[in-house]
N, C-alpha and C positions, 0 to 999 in steps of 0.2 A: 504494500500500500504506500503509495505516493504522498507523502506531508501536504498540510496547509500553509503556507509562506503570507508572511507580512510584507510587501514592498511599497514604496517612494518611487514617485517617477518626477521626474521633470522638466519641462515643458520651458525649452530652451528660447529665449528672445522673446518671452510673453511679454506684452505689454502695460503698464501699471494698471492697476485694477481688473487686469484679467487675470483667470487662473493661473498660476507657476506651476500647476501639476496636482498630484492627489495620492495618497495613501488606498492602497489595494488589500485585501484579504485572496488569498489564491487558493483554493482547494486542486491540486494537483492532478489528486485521482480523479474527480469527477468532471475536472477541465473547465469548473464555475468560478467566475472571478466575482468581487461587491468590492464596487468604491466605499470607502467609510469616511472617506475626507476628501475635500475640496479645497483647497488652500489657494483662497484670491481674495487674502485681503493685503492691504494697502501696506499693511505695517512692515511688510518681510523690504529687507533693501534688494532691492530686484534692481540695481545697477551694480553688481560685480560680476564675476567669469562666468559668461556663458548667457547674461543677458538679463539672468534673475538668478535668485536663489534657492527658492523652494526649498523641500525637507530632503535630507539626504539621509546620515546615519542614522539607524534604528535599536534599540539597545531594549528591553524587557527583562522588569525588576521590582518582582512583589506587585503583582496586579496594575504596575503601569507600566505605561510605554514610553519612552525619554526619545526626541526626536531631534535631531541639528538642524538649525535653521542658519542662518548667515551669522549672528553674534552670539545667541541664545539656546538654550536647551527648552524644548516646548515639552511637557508633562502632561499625560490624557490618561482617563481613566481606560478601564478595557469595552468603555461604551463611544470612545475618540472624542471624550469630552476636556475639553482646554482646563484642568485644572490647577495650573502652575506655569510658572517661566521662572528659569532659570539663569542669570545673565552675571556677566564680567567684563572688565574692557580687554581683557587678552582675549575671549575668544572673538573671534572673526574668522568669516571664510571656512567655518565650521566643514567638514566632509566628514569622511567615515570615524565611527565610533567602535572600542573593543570594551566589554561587560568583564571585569575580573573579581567575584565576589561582590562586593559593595561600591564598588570604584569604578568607574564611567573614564576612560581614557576616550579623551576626543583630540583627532588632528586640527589643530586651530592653524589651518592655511595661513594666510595673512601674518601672521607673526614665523613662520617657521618653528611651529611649535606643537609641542603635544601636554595637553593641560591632565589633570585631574581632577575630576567632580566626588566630592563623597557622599553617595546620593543618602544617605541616612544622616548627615550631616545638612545636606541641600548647600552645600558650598565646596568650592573647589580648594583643595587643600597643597596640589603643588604644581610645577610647570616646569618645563625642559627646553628649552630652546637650542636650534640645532642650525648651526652655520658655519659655511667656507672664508677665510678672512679673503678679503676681493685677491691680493695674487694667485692664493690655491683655488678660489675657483675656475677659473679663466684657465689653469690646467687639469681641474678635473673634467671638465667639461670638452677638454679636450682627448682626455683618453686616460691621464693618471687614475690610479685607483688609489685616493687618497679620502680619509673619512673628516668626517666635520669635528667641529672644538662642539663639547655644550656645557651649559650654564643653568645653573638654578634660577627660576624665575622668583624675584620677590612679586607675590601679588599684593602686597599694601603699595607697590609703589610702580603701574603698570604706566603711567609717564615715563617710565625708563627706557620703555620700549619703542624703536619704530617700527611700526605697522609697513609690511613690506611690498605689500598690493600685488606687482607680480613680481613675484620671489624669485629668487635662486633654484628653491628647492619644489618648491609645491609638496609640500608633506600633505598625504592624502588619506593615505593609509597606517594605522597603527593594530598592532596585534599581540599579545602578554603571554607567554608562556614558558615554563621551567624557571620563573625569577628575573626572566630575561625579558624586554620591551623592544618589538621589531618594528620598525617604519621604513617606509618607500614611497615615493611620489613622481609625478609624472618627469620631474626633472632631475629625477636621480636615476642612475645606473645603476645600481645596487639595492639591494635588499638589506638593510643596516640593522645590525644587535648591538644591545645597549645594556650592558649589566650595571646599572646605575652607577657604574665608575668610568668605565671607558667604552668610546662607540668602536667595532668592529665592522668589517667585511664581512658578510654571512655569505654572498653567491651575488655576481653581475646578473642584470635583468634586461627586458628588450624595451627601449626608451618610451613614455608613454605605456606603460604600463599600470593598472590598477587591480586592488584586494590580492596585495603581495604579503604572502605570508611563508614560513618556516611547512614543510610538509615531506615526509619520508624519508628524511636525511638530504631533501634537496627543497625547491621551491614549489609550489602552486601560485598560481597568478592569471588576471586577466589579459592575454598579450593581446591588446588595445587597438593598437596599429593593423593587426593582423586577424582581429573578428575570432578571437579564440582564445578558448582556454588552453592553458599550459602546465603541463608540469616539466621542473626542467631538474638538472642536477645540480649540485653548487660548484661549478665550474661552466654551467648557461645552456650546455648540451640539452636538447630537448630529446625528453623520454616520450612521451604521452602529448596530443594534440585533439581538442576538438573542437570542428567550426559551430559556431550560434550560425541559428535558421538566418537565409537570404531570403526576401521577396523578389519577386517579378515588379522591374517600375513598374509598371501600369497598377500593381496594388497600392502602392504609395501613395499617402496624401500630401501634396506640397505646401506649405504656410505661405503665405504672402512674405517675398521680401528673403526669400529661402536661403538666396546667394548671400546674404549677408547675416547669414545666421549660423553660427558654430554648430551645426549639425548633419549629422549623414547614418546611413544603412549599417548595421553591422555593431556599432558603440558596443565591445561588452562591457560590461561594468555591474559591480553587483556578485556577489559568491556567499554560497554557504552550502556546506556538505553533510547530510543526513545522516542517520546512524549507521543504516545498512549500506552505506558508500554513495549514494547518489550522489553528483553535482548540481547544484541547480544555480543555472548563469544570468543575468540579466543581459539584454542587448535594445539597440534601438531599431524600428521603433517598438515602444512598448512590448516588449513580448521576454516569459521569462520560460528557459531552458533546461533540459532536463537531460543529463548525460549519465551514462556509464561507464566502467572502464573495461578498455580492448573495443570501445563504438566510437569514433567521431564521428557521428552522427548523434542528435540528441533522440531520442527516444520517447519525448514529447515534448512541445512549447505550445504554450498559450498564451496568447494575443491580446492586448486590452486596451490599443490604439494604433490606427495605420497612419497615424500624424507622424511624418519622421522628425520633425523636433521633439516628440517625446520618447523621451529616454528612463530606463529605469537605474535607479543608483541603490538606497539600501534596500537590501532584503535580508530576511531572517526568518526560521521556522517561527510556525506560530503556534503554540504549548496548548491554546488553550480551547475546548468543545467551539465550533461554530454555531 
């Protein structure tokens, strides 16, 4: 039996006061999707990457749902009822989220950072910040495999920081496992380990890459560029490949203004892996994927917009009866 998935899609270049996208419920097996949320109000800063911001990462803890938005953590009950906001000036640019017992690790893009929330606290209790001094960047980016300096962030005193708009690094992704804190972004080569003393090399990754995490002694990840999931080895070799569904244009619906909107066929973005091994991938438009291993081929997707500016970003099984 195929899980229920909680996903975030969004709806790239939407205009102010129109929707940025919406919160799904996905039953798998039975191929039935229900919007549970509409997200087009005014308040989201829908002028950063990609045209808006919409909700991205998804996290569930103790019968609520914690959502990223552009600066804030949005809090709904398991009826999608707004009952909290959670906010800081470090976070910004908010993207994907990792749930580690009680501790909500969010990549706060915009600062090159990865904060921590204590959600039984409702306050974030510490920050990482993670940067190239400008000579080392300008040769990592060339090809060196050199890792970044970081820094405790003081949050009483979040004027110390400049807010980096479009960064170095695009920290996108964060992920917590064995004591160790992994992160990668679309402008990093690398999948980086951080054992709260020093950052490491964990394994190079393919540029534009997104939901890079630590998996088999090697990496799993979305290779972004290339409309597929990946699993590689920590040396980049890819073991395991499989493409997210393609449409026929003529199925596609075009936005007005399309050419000048950061979106196209294929986006994957989106990962979480079930108990009995399934992948389930997100890609654009709208549609979430369902793989096996020894199949690239997905095994099933289902569709919940043939808008190609809409895009799905977090997803997560969903625990709880429909």
């Amino acid at each position: 039996m195929l899980p229920t998935v909680i996903t975030s899609s969004v709806i790239r270049g939407a205009d102010k006061g129109a929707s940025h996208g919406g919160v799904y419920l996905i039953d798998l097996e039975k191929e039935v999707s229900r919007q549970v949320l509409d997200w087009n109000t005014t308040a989201i800063d829908w002028s950063g990457r990609g045209g808006d911001r919409g909700l991205r990462g998804i996290a569930l803890y103790k019968d609520r749902i914690y959502m990223a938005a552009s600066d804030e953590i949005f809090v709904f009950d398991r009826g999608f009822n707004l009952i909290d906001s959670i906010k800081h000036p470090l976070l910004k640019h908010c993207h994907e989220t990792f749930l580690s017992g009680n501790l909500l690790y969010i990549s706060s893009t915009g600062y090159n950072a990865v904060m921590v929330l204590d959600l039984e606290k409702r306050q974030l209790v510490k920050g990482y910040k993670f940067s190239f001094p400008s000579w080392k960047a300008g040769l990592y980016q060339k090809g060196l495999n050199l890792t970044p300096r970081w820094q405790p962030m003081d949050l009483e005193q979040p004027e110390n920081y400049e807010w980096v708009g479009e960064d170095s690094l695009h920290i996108n992704h964060v992920w917590v496992e064995a004591g160790k804190l992994f992160f990668a972004g679309t402008r990093i080569r690398h999948l980086f380990e951080f054992d709260f003393e020093k950052v490491r090399v964990y394994g190079p990754i393919p540029k534009g890459a997104h939901n890079v995490r630590p998996f088999e002694n090697g990496i799993l990840l979305n290779d972004t560029a290339q409309n597929r999931l990946a699993i590689l080895d920590r040396q980049g070799h890819m073991k395991e490949k499989f493409s997210v569904l393609q449409y026929a244009q003529d199925q596609l619906i075009f936005g007005e203004d399309l050419t000048d909107r950061i979106a196209r066929q294929g986006f994957a973005r989106g990962l979480v892996q079930t108990d009995d091994g399934y992948f389930i991938v997100g890609s654009s438009p709208a549609t979430v994927n369902v793989f096996e291993r020894g199949n690239p081929q997905p095994v099933k997707s289902v569709n919940l917009s043939m808008d190609l500016r809409n895009a799905i970003h977090g997803l997560e099984l969903w625990p709880y009866a429909n």
